[in-house]
N, C-alpha and C positions, 0 to 999 in steps of 0.2 A: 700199687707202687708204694715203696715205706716212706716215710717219711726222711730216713736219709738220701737213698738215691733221688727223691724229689729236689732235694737240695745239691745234691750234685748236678744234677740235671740242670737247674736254673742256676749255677756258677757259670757251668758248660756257655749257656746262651749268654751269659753275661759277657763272660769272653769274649766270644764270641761278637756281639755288636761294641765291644771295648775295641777290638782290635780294627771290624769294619769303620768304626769311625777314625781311630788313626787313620787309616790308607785314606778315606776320605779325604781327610786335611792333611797328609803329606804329600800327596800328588800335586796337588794345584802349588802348595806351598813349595816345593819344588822349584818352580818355575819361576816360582819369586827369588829363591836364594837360590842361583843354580851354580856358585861356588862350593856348598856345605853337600857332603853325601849324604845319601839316601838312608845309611846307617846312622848318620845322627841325626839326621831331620826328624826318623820311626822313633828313638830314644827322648828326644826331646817333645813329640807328641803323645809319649808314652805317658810320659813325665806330666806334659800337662793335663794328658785327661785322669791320671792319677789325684792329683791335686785337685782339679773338678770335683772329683769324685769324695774324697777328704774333706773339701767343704760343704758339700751338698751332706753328707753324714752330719757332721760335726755342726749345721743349720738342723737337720732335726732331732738329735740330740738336745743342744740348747733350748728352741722351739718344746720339747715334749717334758723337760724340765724345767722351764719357766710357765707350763701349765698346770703342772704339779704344783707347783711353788702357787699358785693362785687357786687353785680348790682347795689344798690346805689351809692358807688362810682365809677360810671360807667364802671367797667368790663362788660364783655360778660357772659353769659349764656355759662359756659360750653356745654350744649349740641349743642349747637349751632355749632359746632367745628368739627361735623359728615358733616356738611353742606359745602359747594365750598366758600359762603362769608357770610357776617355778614346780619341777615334782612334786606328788603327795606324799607328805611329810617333810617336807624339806627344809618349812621352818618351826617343826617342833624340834627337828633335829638339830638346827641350830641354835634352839633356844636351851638344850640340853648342854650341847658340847658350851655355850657361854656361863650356862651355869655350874660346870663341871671346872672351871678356869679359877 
């Protein structure tokens, strides 16, 4: 399989469970608002797992550029921290890149 259609493929399911959880939360919610139709209760839970979905991105964006921003200025790789010491060489590396300043 290429790697496009792979990626179509996992949009497909994305949909896919995007829309089964709508239906989820608009049936029951339904019965809470049984004024508002069925057409905008699906729109409005469209709307909010869209949003969901916007922030959950838009957390690991931030999240994966605030770890940038900390190995740049030479911290450590939190994972690294499961480990007895820091990589070999890790601090001649850093005694280069200070001397290089």
């Amino acid at each position: 399989m290429s790697t496009r259609s792979g990626k179509i493929v996992f949009l497909g399911k994305l949909l896919v469970a995007a829309m089964a959880l709508v239906a989820l939360v608009a049936l029951p919610a339904r019965q809470l608002a049984p004024s508002v139709t069925l057409a905008e209760l699906l729109a409005y839970c469209a709307i909010g797992v869209a949003c969901v979905m916007a922030l959950i991105i838009l957390g690991a964006i931030c999240s994966l550029q605030f770890s940038q921003f900390i190995l740049r200025a030479g911290g450590t790789d939190a994972q690294w921290y499961w480990f007895a010491s820091e990589p070999k060489g890790l601090a001649a590396l850093r005694e280069q890149q200070s001397e290089g300043k």
